[in-house]
Structure formats: structure tokens, C-alpha cells
C-alpha positions in Angstrom: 0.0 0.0 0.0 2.0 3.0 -1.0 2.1 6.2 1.4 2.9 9.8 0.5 5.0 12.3 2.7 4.0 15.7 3.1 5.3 17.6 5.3 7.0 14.9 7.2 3.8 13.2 7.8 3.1 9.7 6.0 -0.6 9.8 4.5 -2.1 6.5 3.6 -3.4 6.8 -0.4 -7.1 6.2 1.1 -6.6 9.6 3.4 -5.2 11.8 0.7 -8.5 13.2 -0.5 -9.4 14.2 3.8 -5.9 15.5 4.4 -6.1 18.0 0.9 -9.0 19.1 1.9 -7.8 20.0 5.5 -4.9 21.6 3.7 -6.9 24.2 1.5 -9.3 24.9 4.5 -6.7 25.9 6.2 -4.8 27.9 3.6 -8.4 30.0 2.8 -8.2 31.0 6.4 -4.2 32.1 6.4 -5.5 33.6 3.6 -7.9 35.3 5.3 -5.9 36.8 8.3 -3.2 37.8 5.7 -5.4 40.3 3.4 -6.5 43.4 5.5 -8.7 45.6 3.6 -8.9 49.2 5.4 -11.8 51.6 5.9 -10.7 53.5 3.4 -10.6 50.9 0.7 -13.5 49.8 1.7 -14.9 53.0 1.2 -13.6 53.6 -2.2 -15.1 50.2 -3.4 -18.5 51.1 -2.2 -18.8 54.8 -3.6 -17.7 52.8 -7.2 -20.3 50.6 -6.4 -22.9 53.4 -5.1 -22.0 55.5 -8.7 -22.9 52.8 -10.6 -20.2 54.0 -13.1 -18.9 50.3 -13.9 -20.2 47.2 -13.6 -18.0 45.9 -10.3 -17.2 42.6 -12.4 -14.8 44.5 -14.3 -12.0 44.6 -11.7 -9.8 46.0 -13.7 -11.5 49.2 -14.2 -12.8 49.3 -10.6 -9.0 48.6 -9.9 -8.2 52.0 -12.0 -11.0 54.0 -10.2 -10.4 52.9 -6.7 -6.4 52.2 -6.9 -6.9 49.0 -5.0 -5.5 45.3 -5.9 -7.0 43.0 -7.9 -6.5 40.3 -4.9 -8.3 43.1 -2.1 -11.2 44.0 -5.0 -11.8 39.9 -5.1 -11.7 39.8 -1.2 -14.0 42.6 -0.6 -16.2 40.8 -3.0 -15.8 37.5 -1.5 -16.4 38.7 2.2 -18.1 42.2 1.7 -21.2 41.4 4.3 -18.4 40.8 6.8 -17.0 44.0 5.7 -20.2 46.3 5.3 -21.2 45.7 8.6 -17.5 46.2 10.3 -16.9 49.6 8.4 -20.5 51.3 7.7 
């Protein structure tokens, strides 16, 4: 029965899929602590959004309005309940 080490740990081929799966959960939450989007972005996002001057699909336009990352304009967009209710 062959094994695979990752990260020093021996995983048995049937507990590959379970221990991926651990491994992106956990890298979506790093992921999470890592981006910090500010008030002020936050801000800039919504009065794009509020003009209605783009579609806020286009993130590369919203990007040149706003100044902010591609990677924050997908995370406000990913978490922007969390985000509304923290800076409004």
C-alpha cells in the first residue's frame, strides 16, 4: 500500500483526498488573516459601487478607479457582508 509524505507526515493513499482538503481549508483561512482591507478601501469600493459608473465585475477598471489590488477588489467581493457591517 503506498504512502505519500507531506510535510514529514506519512498519509495512507485512502486519506489523501481528507488531508487535501484539511490543507486548503486551512490555507483559505491564512489567507484570510493575511489580506486586511482598510476603511478607506472599503470605502472607495463602495462609492464605485454606489455611482454605478462600472459594472463591479470588471475589476480592472474598478482597480483604475479605486487604486486597489485586484486580490483586495476579489476579497471585498468574497467577504463584503463581513465587511459592510464592520466599516459602515
Amino acid at each position: 500500500m503506498p504512502t505519500f509524505t507531506i510535510l514529514d507526515r506519512k498519509i495512507k493513499r485512502e486519506n489523501l483526498p481528507e488531508f487535501t482538503r484539511y490543507l486548503f481549508k486551512n490555507r483559505i483561512k491564512d489567507r484570510r488573516r493575511i489580506m486586511e482591507i482598510t476603511k478607506e478601501e472599503f470605502q472607495d469600493y463602495y462609492c464605485v459601487q454606489l455611482s454605478g459608473i462600472t459594472n463591479m465585475f470588471n475589476i480592472k477598471l474598478v482597480g483604475e478607479l479605486t487604486g486597489i489590488s485586484k486580490e483586495k477588489i476579489l476579497f471585498i467581493m468574497k467577504n463584503y457582508a463581513e465587511l459592510s457591517e464592520k466599516y459602515k
